[in-house]
C-alpha positions as CSV (number, residue, x, y, z in Angstrom):
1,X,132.4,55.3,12.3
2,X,133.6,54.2,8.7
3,X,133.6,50.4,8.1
4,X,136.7,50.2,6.3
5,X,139.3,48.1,7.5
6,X,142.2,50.9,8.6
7,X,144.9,49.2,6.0
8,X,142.7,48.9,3.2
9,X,142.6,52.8,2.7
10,X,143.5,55.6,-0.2
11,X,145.6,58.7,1.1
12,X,149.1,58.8,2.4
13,X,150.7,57.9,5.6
14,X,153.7,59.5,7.1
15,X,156.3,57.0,7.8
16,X,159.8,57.1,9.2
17,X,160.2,60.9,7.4
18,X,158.2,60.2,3.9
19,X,154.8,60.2,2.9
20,X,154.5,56.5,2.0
21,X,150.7,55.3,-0.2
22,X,148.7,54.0,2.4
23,X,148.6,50.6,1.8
24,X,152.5,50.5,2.0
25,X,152.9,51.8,5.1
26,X,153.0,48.3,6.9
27,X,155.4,46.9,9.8
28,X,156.3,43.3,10.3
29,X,154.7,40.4,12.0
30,X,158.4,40.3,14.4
31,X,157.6,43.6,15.5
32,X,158.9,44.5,19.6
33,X,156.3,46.8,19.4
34,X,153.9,44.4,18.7
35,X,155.0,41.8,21.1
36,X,155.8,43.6,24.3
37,X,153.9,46.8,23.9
38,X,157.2,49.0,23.2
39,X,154.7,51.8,21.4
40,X,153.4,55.1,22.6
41,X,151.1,57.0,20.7
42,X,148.6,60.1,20.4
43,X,145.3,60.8,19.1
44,X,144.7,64.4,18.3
45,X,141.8,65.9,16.3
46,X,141.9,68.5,13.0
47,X,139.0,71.4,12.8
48,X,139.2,73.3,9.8
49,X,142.3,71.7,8.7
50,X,144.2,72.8,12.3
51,X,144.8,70.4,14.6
52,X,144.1,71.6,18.2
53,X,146.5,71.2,20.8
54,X,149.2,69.9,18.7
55,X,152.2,70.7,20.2
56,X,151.2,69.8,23.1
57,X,150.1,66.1,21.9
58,X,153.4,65.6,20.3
59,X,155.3,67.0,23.4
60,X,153.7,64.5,25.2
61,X,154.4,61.7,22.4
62,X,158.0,62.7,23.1
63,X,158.2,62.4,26.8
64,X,156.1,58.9,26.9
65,X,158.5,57.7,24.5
66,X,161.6,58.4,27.0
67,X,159.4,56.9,29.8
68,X,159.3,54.1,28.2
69,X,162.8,53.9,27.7
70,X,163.5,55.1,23.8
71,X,164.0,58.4,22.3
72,X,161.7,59.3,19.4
73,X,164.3,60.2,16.7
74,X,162.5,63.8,15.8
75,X,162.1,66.7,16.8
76,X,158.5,68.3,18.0
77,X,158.9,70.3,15.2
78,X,159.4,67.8,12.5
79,X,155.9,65.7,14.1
80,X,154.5,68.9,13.6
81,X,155.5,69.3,10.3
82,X,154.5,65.8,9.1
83,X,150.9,65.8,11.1
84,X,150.2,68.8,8.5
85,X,151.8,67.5,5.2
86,X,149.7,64.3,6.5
87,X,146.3,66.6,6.8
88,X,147.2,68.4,3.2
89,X,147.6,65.4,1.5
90,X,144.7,63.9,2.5
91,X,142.8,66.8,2.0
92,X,141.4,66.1,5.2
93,X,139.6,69.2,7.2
94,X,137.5,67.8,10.1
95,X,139.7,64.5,11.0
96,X,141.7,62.1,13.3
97,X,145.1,62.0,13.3
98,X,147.4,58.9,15.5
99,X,151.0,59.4,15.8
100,X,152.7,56.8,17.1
101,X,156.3,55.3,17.8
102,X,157.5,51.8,18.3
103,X,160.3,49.1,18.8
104,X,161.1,47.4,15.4
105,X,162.4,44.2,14.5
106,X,166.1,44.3,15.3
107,X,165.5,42.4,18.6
108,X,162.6,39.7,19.9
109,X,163.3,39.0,23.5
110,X,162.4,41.5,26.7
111,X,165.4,42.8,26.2
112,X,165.3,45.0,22.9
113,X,167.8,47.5,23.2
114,X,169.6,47.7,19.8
115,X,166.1,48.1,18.3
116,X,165.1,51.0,15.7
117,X,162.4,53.3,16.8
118,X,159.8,53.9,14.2
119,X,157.5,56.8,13.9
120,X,154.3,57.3,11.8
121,X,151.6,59.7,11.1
122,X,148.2,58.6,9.9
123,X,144.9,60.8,9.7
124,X,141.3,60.1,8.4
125,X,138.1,61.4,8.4
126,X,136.2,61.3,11.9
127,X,132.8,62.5,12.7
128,X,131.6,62.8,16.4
129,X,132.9,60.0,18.8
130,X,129.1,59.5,19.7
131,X,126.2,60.7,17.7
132,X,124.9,63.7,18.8
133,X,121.5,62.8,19.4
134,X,123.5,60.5,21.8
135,X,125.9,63.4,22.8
136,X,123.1,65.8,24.1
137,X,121.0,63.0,25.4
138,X,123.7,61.4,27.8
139,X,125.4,58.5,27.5
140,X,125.1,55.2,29.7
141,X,128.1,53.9,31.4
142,X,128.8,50.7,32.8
143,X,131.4,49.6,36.2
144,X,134.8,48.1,34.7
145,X,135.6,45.0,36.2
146,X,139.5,46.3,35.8
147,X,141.1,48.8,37.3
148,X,143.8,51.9,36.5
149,X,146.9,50.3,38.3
150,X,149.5,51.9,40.5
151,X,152.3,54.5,39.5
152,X,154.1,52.1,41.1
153,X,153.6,49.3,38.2
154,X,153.0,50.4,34.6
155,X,154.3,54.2,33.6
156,X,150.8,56.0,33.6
157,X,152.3,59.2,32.9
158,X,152.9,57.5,29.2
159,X,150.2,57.4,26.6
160,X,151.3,53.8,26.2
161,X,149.5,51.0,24.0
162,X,150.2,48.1,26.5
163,X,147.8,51.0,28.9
164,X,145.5,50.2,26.9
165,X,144.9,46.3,27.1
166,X,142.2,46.5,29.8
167,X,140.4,49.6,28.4
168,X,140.0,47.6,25.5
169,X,138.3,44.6,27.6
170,X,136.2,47.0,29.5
171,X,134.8,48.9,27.2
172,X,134.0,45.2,24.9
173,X,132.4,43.9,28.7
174,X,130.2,47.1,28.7
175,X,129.1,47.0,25.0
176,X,128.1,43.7,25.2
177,X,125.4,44.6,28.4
178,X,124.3,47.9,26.1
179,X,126.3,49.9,27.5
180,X,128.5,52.8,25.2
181,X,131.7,52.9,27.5
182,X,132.4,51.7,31.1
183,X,133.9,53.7,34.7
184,X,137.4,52.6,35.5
185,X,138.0,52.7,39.4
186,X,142.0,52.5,40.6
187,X,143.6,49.9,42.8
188,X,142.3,52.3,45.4
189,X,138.9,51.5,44.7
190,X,138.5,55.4,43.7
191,X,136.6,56.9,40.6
192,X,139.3,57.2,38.3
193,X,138.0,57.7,34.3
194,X,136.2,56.0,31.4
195,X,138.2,53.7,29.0
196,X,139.6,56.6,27.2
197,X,138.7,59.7,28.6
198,X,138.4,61.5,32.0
199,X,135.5,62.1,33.8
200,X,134.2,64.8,35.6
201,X,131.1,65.5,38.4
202,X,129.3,68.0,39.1
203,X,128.2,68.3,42.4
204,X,125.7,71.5,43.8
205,X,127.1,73.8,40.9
206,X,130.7,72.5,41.9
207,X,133.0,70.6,39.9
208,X,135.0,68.1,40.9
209,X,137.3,65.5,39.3
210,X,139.6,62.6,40.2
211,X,143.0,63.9,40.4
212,X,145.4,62.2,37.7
213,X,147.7,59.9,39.6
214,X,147.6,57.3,38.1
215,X,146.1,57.9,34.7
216,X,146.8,60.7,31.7
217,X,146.2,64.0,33.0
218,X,144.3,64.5,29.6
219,X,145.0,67.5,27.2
220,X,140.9,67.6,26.9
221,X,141.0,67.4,30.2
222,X,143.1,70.6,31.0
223,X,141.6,72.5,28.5
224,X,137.9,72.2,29.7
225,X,139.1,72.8,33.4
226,X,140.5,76.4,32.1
227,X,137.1,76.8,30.1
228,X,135.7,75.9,33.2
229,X,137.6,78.4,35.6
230,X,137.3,80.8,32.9
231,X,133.2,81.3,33.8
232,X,133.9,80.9,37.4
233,X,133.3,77.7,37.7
234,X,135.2,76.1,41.2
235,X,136.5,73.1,40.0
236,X,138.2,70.1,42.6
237,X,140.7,67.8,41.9
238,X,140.4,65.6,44.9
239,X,140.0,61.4,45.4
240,X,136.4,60.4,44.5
241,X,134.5,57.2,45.9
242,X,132.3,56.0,43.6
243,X,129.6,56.3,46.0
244,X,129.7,59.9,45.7
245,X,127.8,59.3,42.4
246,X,125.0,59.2,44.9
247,X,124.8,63.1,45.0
248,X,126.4,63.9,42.0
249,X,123.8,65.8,39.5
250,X,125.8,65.5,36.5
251,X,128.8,63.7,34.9
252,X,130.6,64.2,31.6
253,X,133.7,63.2,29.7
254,X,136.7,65.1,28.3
255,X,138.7,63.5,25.7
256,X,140.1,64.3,21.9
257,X,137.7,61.9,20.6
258,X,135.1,62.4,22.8
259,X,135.0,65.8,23.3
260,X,132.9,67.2,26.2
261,X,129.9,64.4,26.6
262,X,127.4,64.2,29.4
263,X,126.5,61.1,31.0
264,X,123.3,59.7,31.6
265,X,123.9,56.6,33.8
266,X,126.3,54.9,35.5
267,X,125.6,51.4,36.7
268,X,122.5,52.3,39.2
269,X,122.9,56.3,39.1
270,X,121.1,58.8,36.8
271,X,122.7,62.1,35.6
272,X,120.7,65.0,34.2
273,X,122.9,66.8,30.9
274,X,122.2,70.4,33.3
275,X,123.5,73.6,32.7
276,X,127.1,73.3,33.6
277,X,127.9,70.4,31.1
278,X,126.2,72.2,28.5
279,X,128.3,75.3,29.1
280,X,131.5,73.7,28.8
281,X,130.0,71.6,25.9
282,X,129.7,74.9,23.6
283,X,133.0,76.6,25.0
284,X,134.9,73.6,24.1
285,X,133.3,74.1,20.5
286,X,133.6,77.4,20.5
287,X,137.7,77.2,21.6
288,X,138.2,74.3,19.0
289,X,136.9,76.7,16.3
290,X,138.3,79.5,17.3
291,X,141.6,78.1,17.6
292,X,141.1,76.9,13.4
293,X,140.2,80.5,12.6
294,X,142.9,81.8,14.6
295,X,145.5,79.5,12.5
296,X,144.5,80.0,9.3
297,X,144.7,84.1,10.1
């Protein structure tokens, strides 16, 4: 990952319809989005200068906006349009692009009602989430000491920031034991997914994976379960105790960033990166690629 601070940059970012340098593309310090974590977002990845799965991702963007109580004054379509002009004038090919949308400044009280909703499009340069001598290897996960809370309080259908708060913390507790990312149970006490992306077992050349209840039913996620089904794979969504890790041969990740990663460890348990992970690992390639030389036809 680049050491540059992310508002010290060159390029453009798309800002409230215009492509605005990227050092001017600022919000401020009174911001309701800031303050009471009125902001959804998205993080979607570019191959080949085609971002994969993009209408989907800004579908999404739309609806957690309107859980979260504000409409998102564009259209899929325009998003669409700017996460490419923001790609072109960049010249960025391989990259990471965040879309987000917040509360602005016209109100600073819980109550924000008459406030503007602002939308922006930035992309960079991103290479692997992990390195792959780490990505093939298997990565070792720690236990969070928070947990996903219940549909019942915070909107997990919503790719919101405020979400985000004790992903944040968990993945900081696990880094600092030497750990690369940490297992998030529920408020059940259930396996539910790592700070920011599902998981999945595999268990005696069955799949199986939490089902999305209470966190994002991830676009990743979806994807790799079709790949999965695709080479007649079974593959369970069901509630998973985290003792089941027990018997589980192998575990990976789905996520934009991450892509399709294998596990190593969690906690006390070993995982082997076997055969199944390793076929979804190159299909999920493959269908990213494919998907850029499909586009550029």
């Amino acid at each position: 990952m680049s050491i540059l601070p992310f508002d010290d940059r060159d390029g453009v970012i798309w800002y409230n319809g215009e492509l605005l340098p990227w050092r001017d593309a600022k919000l401020h310090v009174l911001s309701h989005g800031l303050h009471y974590a009125s902001c959804v977002f998205e993080g979607e990845r570019s191959y080949a200068g085609r971002i994969f799965k993009m209408e989907e991702h800004h579908d999404r963007l739309l609806n957690s906006g309107k859980i979260l109580g504000f409409n998102i004054p564009y259209s899929r379509e325009e998003i669409d349009a700017a996460a490419m002009a923001v790609l072109e004038a960049n010249g960025i090919s391989d990259g990471y692009l965040r879309p987000v949308a917040w509360r602005g400044s016209e109100m600073m009280a819980v109550s924000a009602q008459q406030t503007k909703i602002h939308v922006a499009v930035a992309a960079w340069q991103w290479p692997a989430y992990f390195s792959p001598e780490a990505r093939m290897k298997g990565i070792r996960m720690d236990f969070a000491e928070w947990k996903r809370p219940s549909p019942a309080t915070a909107p997990c259908n919503s790719k919101a920031a405020g979400l985000y708060m004790i992903c944040t913390m968990s993945k900081h507790a696990a880094e600092a034991k030497g750990y690369a990312d940490a297992l998030m149970l529920d408020y059940r006490g259930l396996i539910a997914e790592a700070t920011g992306a599902n998981v999945f077992l595999v268990q005696d050349g069955k799949i199986h994976t939490p089902t999305p209840d209470c966190f994002l039913d991830g676009i990743t996620r979806r994807t790799v379960i079709d790949l999965a089904k695709r080479r007649g794979y079974e593959v369970i969504e069901r509630a998973i105790k985290p003792e089941e890790l027990a018997k589980t041969q192998e575990v990976f990740l789905t996520g934009t960033a991450v892509e399709v990663t294998p596990v190593a460890e969690i906690g006390e348990y070993k995982f082997e990166a076997g055969e199944i992970t390793r076929n979804l690992m190159n299909d999920y390639d493959a269908a990213v690629r494919k998907h850029a030389a499909a586009s550029a036809a």
